[in-house]
C-alpha positions in Angstrom: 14.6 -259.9 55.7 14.9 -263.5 56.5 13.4 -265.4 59.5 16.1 -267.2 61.5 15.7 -269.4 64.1 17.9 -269.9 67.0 18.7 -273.5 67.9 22.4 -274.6 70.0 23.9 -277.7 69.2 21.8 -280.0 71.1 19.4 -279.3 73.5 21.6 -281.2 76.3 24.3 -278.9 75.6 22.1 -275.7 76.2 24.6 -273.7 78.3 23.3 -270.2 79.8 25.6 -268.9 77.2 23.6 -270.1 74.8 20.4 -268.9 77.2 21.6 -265.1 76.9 22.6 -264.9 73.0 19.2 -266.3 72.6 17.4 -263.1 75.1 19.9 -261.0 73.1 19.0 -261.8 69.5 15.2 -261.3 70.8 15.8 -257.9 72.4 17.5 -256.7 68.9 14.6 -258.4 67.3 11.7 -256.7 69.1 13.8 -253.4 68.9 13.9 -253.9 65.1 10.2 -254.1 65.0 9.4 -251.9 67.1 11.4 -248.8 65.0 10.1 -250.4 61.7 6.3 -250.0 63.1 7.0 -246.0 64.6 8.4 -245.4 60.9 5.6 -247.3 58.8 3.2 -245.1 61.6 4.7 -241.8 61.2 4.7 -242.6 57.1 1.3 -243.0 57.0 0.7 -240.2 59.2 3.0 -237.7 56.6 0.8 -239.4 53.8 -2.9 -238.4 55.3 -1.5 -235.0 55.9 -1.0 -234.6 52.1 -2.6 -232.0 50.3 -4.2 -234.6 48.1 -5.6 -236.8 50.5 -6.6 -234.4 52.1 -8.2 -232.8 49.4 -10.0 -235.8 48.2 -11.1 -236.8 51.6 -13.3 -233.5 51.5 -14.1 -234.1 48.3 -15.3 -237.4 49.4 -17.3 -236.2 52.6 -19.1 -232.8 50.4 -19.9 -234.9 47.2 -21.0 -238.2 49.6 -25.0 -238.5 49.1 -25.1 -241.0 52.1 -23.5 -238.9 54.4 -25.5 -235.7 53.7 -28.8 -236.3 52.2 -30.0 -232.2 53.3 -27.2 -230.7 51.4 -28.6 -229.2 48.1 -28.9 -225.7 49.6 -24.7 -225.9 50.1 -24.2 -227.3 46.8 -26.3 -224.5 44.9 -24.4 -222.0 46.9 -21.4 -223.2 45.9 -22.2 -223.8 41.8 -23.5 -220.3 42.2 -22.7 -217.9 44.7 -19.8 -219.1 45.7 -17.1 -218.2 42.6 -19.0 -214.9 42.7 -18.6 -214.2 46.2 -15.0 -214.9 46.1 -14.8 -212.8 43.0 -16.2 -209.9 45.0 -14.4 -210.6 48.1 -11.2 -210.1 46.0 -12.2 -207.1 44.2 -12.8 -205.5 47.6 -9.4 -206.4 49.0 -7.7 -204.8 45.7 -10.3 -201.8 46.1 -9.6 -201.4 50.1 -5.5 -201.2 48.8 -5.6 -198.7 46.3 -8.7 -196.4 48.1 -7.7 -193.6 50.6 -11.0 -193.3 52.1 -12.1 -195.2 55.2 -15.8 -195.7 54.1 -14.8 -198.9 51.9 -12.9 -200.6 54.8 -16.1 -200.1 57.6 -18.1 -202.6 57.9 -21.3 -201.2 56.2 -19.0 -200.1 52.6 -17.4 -203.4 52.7 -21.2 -205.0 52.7 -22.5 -202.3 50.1 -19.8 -202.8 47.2 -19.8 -206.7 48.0 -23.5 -206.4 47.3 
């Protein structure tokens, strides 16, 4: 893109034909910027809803010491419970499919072959 500038003739020679081309190259001007900031907006709006920023944006806020200085407890859960939870979470959805009894899928079973 290239700046112009409008200027007539001479300024003595300023007609209001001049006056209006003038209002309209602004209006077109303004109009221009105003879609090229609503599209550089909505851009960077696609790109923070990204899996990867998003991703590292929790990454960021779990692994942040100066945000969270009480947070060992979570981080031991998660470098040990938490694989082998989700581990035993699965197996209990694969058991609950291929099981014809109801005592897995109360809430009681489900605990007990978690645990």
């Amino acid at each position: 893109m290239v700046k112009v500038k409008f200027d007539p003739a001479d300024k003595k020679d300023e007609t209001d034909g001049h006056k209006l081309f003038k209002k309209e190259i602004e209006m077109f001007v303004k109009k221009i910027k105003k879609e090229h900031k609503s599209e550089s907006d909505m851009a960077e709006r696609i790109e923070s809803c990204s899996n990867d920023r998003m991703f590292q944006n929790l990454l960021k806020l779990i692994e942040d010491k100066d945000d969270h200085e009480k947070m060992p407890v979570r981080k031991f859960f998660n470098n040990t419970f938490g694989t082998l939870l989700n581990d035993a979470i699965f197996a209990l959805m694969k058991k609950q499919e291929k099981s014809k009894s109801n005592a897995i899928f109360t809430m009681q079973g489900s605990v007990k072959f978690v645990a």
